[in-house]
N, C-alpha and C positions, 0 to 999 in steps of 0.2 A: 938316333934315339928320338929328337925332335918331329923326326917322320912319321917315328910308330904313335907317338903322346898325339900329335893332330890326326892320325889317320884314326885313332882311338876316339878322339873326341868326338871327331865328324862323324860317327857309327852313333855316339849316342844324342846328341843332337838332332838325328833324324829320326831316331828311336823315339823321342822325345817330339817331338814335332810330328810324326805319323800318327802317335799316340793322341797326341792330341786333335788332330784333326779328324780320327774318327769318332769322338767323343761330339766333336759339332756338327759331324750327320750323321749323329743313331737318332733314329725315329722315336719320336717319344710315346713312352708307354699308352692305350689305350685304357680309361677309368670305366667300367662295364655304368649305364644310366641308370639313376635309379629316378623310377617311375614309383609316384606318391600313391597312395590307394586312394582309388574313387568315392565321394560321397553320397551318400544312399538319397535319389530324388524326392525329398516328397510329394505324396499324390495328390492334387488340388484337394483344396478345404469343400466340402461339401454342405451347403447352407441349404436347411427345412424347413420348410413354412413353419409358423407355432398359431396355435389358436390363441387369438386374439379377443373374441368374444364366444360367449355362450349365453341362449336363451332358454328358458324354459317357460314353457307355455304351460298354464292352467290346464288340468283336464275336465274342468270342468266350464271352463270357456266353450260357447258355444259356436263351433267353426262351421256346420252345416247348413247356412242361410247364406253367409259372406264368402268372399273373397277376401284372403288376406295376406297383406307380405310385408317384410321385414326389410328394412335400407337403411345402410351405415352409409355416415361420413365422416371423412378424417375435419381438425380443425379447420383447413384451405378451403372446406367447404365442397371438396372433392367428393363424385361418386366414387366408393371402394368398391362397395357390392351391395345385392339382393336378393332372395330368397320368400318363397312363398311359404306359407307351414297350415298345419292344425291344431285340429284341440290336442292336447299331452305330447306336441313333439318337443325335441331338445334340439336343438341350430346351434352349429356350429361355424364360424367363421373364421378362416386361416388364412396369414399371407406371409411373407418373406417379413422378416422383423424389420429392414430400413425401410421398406414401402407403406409404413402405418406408423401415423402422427400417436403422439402418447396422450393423448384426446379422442374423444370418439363423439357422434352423437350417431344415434337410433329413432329410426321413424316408422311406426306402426302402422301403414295403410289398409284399412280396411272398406270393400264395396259389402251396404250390408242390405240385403232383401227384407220388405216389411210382407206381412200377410194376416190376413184374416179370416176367420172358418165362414164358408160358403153355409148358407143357410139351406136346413133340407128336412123332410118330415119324416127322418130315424131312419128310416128303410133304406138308406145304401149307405157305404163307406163315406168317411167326410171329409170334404174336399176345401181346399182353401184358391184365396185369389190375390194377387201380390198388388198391393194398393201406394207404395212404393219405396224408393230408396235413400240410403245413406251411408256416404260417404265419408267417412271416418279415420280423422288422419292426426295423430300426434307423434312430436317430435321431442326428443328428452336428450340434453348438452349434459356436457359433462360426465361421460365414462370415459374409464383408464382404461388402456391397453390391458387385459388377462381379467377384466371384470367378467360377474358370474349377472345377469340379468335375467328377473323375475316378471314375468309377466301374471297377474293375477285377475281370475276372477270378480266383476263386484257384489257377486252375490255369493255368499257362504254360507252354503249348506240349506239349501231350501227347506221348510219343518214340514216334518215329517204327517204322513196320512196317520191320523189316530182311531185306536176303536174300540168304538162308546161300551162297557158293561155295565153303567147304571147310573144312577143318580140319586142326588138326597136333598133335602134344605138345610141351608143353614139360616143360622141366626145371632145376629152380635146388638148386643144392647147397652146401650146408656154412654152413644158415642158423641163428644161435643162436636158435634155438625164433621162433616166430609167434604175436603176440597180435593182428594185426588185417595181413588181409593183400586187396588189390584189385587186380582186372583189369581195362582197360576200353579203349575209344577216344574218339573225338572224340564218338559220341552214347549215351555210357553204358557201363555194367556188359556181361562178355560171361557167360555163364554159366561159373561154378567153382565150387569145393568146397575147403574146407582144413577143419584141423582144430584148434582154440584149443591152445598147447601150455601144458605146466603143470610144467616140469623145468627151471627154471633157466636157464642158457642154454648149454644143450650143442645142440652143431650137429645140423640134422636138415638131410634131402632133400626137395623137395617137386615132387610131379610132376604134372597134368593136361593133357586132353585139352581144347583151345581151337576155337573155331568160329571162321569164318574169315568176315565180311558185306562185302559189297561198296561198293565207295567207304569203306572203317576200316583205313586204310592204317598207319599209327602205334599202337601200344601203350602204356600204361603200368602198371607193376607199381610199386603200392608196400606198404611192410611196416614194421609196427612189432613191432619183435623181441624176445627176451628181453632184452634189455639197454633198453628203453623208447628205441629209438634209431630215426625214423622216417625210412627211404630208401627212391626210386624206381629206376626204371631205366626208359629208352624204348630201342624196337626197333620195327622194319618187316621184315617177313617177305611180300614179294613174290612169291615163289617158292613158301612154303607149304611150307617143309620143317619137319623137328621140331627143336627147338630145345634146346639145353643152355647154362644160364648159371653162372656162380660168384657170390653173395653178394662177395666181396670186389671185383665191377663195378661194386655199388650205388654209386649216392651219393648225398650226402648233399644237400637241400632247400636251395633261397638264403635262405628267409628263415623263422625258426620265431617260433609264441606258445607259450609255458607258460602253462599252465592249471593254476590251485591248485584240485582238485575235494575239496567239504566230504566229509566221512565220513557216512556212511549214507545214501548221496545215487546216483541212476542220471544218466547224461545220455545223448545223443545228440551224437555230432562228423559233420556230414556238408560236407567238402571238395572243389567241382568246379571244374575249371578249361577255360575257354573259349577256343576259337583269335576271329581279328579276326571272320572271316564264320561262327561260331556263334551261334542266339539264344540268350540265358539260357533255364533255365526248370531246374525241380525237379528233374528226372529225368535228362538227359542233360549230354555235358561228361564230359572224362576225372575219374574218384577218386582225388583226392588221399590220402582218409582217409574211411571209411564204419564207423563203429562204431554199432551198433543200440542204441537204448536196450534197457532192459534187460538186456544182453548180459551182464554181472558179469566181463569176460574180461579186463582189466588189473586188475592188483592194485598202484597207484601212486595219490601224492597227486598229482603235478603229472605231466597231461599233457602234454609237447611235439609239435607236430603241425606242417608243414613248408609254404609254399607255394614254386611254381614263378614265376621272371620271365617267362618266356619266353610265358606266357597274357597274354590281354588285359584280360579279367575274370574273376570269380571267383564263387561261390555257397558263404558259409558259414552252416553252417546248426548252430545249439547248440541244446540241451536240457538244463535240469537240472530236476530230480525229488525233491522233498526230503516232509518227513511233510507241512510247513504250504504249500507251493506248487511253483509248475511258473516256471520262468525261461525265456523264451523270445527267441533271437536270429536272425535270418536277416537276412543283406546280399547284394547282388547289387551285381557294377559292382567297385569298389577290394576287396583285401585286405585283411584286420583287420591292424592295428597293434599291438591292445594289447585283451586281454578279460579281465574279472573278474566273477566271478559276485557278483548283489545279496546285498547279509546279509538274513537272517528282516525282512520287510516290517513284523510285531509290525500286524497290521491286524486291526480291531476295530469293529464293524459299529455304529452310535448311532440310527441312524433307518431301521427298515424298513417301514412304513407304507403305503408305497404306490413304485412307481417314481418319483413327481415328487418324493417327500420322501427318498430317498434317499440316507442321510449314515455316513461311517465315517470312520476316523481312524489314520495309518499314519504310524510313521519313516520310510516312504521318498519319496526328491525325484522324485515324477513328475512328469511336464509333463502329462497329458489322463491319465483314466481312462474306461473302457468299462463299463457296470453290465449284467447281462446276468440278465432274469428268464423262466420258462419253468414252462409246463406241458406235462404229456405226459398222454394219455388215450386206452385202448384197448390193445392190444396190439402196443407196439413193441418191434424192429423185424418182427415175422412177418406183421401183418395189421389193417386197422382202426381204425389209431390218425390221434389228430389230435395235433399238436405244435406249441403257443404260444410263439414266443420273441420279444421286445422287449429292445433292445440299446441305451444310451442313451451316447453318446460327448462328454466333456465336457471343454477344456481347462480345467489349472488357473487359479482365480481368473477365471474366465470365468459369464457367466451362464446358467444352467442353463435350457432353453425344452423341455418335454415337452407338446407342446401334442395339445389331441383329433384323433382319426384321422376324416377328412368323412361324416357319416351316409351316403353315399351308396356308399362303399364299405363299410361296414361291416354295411349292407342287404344286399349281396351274398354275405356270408361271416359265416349268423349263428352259427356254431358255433365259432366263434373262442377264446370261449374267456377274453377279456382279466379277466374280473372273477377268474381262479383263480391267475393266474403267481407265482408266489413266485421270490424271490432266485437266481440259479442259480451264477454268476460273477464277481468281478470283475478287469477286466484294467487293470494300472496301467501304463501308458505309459511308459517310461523316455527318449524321443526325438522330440523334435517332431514331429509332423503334415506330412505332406508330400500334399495333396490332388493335387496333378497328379503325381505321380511315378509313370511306369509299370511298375518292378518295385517292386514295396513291401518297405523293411526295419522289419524288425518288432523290439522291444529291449524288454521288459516280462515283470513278470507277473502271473502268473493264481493266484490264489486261488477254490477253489472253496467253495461254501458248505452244497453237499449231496452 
């Protein structure tokens, strides 16, 4: 029995131990890989230039004498680019957005041909002969990145050819003396004649012969009189008969500025006034007030001068004239409110080295100053002559960018001139900078330096 119980055991024992030992080499099961899903590459970023500046030119700039072209530079003073144009183009200027400074400056160069008509006795076409040149370069700091730049005209709206259907006299009586007296319509001055009076204020008569233009239906007369007292008067004369007025019809202006003018000082007052469908411009618009500079014909500290409601805009235009400068105002659009001429600027020149080093020193609060340096050479204005001018436009506390003008124009125009220009002007801005404004007001002055 002992026999069968171990022969029994030893059966399971191996049983057991076989068992086991194939258990320590079965191959271990295979986990099938799992592969992650791929992610989607993206396609490199694609960066587009952006326009960075845009010009508009005047169409009524006048490009067919000159040569003219357009140069940006970043603040570093860097050339960016340049571009030539005409009258009524738009320039556009593009770069990759990190390769342009968020400062800009624009410099206008223009070569400009002078001429004069050849003399001839009517019998053939008329010929002209170029007597000479000018060189015309200003530089203006201070533009942003995506700025819209206007380039304008200085002349608006040249007045118009008129045509005469008649005439008549007038006559205005029992006026205490005339120190500034105008006649005019809707597009300007008509031709007259008076006489400055200089007697106090005893009543005179005043009488001429008036032309009469077609589509100038409306008149206005006004006068500032012996008594410094500025009054209009309006008439329509349809009929074209001659006319008799009394001074006591006048009346008096809705709304007046007194002017404290300094002593030993000339100015110029020129007041125009605009109906809805008139365009501004220099020359035409009824006269409120036309006093010439130099004229010496009121003998008063405070001028009072008068505008009308019934216009829609207005054209005032000042001048003052003194030993040390020239004060300059013109507004287009609103009526002045309120004007006072600058005190002595007291400017004092520190650094004239060169145009890029250009430094002076003045009591007065301008916002942007203009440096304006010039050579003349040959015979101007009769024959010959060439004329360097370089104008450097800079607001205040702003940074100053005069950077080189591209060899490639300067190849073209080697008589230029740039190594002789010395100091000529400078004009201190009394009034923000308005780049897109299309009638420009002007509030500063000028200091000349030769």
């Amino acid at each position: 029995m002992k026999v069968i119980k171990f022969g029994y055991l030893s059966i399971m024992v191996f049983s057991l131990f076989n068992c086991s030992k194939n258990e320590d080499t079965k191959e271990p099961s295979i986990q099938p890989e799992v592969i992650e899903a791929e992610k989607p590459v993206s396609p490199p970023e694609i960066i587009e230039e952006e326009i960075y500046l845009t010009v508009n030119i005047d169409t009524n700039i006048n490009t067919t004498d000159s040569e003219d072209w357009l140069i940006i530079h970043d603040d570093n003073n860097n050339l960016v680019d340049y571009k030539s144009y005409e009258s009524g183009d738009e320039i556009t200027f593009s770069a990759y957005p990190d390769s342009i400074t968020s400062s800009l400056s624009i410099t206008k160069f223009s070569q400009v041909i002078d001429y004069v008509n050849d003399l001839n006795d009517g019998t053939s076409p008329q010929t002209r002969s170029e007597v000479g040149k000018r060189y015309e370069i200003t530089t203006t700091n201070g533009l942003n990145r995506g700025d819209v730049f206007n380039i304008n005209s200085s002349v608006l709206n040249e007045p118009q050819n008129r045509t005469k259907i008649g005439e008549f006299n007038l006559t205005i009586e029992d006026i205490p003396q005339i120190k500034n007296l105008n006649i005019s319509t809707k597009n300007g001055t008509i031709p007259y004649g008076y006489s400055i009076s200089d007697n106090g204020n005893e009543l005179i008569d005043y009488s001429q012969k008036l032309e009469k233009y077609q589509g100038e239906e409306e008149y206005l007369i006004s006068i500032l009189d012996g008594n410094n007292t500025h009054k209009y008067f309006t008439f329509s004369n349809l009929e074209n008969q001659d006319l008799i007025l009394n001074y006591a019809e006048f009346k008096l202006f809705d709304t007046y500025i007194d002017l404290e003018v300094p002593t030993d000082s000339n100015y110029l007052i020129d007041i125009g006034g605009f109906d809805n469908d008139e365009n501004l411009n220099f020359f035409g618009g009824y006269k409120l007030l036309d006093i010439s500079l130099y004229s010496d014909q009121i003998n008063a500290n405070v001028i009072s001068f008068g505008y009308l409601n019934k216009f829609s805009n207005y054209r005032s235009r000042i001048i003052l004239e003194t030993s040390n400068y020239r004060y300059l105002k013109t507004q287009f659009g609103s009526k002045l409110d309120f004007l006072e001429f600058p005190d002595d600027p007291n400017f004092v020149i520190i650094n004239d080295s060169s145009i890029q080093n250009f430094d002076f020193s003045t009591s007065s609060d301008y916002k942007s100053y203009k440096n304006t340096w010039r050579y003349v050479e040959g015979n101007y204005p009769y024959g010959n002559y060439v004329i360097t001018s370089w104008s450097v436009e800079i607001p205040k506390n702003k940074i100053k960018t005069v950077g080189d003008i591209p060899v490639e124009i300067l190849e073209k125009f080697p008589n230029i001139n740039l190594d002789k220009i010395e100091p000529y002007t400078t004009h201190l801005n009394l009034s923000e900078i308005n780049y897109n404004q299309t009638y420009p007001t002007f509030d500063g002055i000028i200091i000349y330096h030769n």
